[in-house]
C-alpha positions in Angstrom: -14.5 -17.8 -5.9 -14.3 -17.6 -2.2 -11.4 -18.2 -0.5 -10.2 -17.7 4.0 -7.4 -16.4 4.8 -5.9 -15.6 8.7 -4.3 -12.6 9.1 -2.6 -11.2 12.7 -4.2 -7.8 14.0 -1.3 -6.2 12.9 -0.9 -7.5 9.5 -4.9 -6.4 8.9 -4.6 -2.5 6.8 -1.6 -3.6 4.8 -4.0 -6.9 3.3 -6.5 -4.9 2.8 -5.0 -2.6 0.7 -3.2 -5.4 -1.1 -6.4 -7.0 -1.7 -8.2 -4.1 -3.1 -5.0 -3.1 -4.9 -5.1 -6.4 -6.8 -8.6 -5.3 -8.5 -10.0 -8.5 -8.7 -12.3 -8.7 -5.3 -15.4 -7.8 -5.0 -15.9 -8.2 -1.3 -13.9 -8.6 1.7 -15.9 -9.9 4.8 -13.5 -9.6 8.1 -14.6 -11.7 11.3 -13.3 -12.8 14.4 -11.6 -16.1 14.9 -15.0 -17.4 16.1 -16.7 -16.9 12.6 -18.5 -13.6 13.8 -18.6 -11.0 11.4 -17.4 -7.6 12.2 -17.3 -6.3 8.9 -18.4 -6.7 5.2 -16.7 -4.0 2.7 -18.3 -4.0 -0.8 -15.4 -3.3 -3.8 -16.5 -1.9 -7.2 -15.2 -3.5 -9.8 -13.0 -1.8 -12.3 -12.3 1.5 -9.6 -8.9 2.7 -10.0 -6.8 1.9 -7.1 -5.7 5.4 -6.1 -9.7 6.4 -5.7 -10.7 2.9 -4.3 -8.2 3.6 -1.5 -9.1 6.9 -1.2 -12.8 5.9 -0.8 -11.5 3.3 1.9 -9.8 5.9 4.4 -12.6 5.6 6.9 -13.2 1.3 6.5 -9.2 1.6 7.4 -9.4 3.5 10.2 -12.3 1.7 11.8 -9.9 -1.8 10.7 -7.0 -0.4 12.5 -8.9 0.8 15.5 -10.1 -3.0 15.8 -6.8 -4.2 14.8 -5.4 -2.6 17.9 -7.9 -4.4 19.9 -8.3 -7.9 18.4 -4.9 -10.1 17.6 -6.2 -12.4 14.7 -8.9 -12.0 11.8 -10.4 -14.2 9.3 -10.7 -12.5 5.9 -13.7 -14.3 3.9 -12.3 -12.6 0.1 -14.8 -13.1 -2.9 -13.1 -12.5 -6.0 -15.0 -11.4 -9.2 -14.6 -14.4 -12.4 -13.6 -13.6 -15.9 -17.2 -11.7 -16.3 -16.5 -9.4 -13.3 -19.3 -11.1 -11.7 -18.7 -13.7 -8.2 -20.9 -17.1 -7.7 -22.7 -15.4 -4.6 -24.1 -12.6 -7.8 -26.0 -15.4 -9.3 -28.5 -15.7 -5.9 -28.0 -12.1 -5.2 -31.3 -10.4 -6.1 -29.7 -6.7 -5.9 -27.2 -7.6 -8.8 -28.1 -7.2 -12.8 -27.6 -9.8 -14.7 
C-alpha cells in the first residue's frame, strides 16, 4: 500500500522517525513539492526500532540539513501487507519471493 502525505520542513525528522517507529514501512521516498525525488530510504522489516534509528542517524542528518533549506516535502510511504511484503515487491526483481 502506497500512500502521500505533505509534511512542513520542519515537521520532516520527527515523521520520519514516527514512520519507522511504526514498523510497518518498508520505504519512505521524500521529494520536493514538484514530484522530484531527493531521497529514497529502504526500511527492513522486522528491525527493532532502537537499532533502525540508530542505523538512520546519518539519513537524519542529511533530512534535517534539507529541511533547513526546503519548507515543504512529499513523503511517498510504502507500507509492507500482512506477508511483510509491498505490491511494488511483486515487479521488483531484487526481492525473493
Amino acid at each position: 500500500m502506497t500512500e502521500r502525505v505533505n509534511v512542513a520542513g520542519s515537521e520532516l525528522i520527527d515523521y520520519v522517525k514516527q514512520l519507522v517507529a511504526e514498523g510497518n514501512v518498508r520505504r519512505l521516498i521524500i521529494r520536493k513539492p514538484g514530484g522530484v525525488k531527493l531521497m529514497e530510504i529502504p526500511l527492513t522489516a522486522g528491525v527493532v526500532v532502537g537499532g533502525a534509528l540508530t542505523l538512520l542517524a546519518p539519513i537524519l542528518a542529511a533530512l534535517g540539513a534539507m529541511a533547513a533549506l526546503i519548507a515543504k516535502f512529499e513523503i511517498d510511504i510504502l507500507r509492507s501487507d500482512d506477508d511483510g511484503r509491498t505490491r511494488d515487491d511483486e515487479n521488483d526483481p531484487n526481492v525473493l519471493p
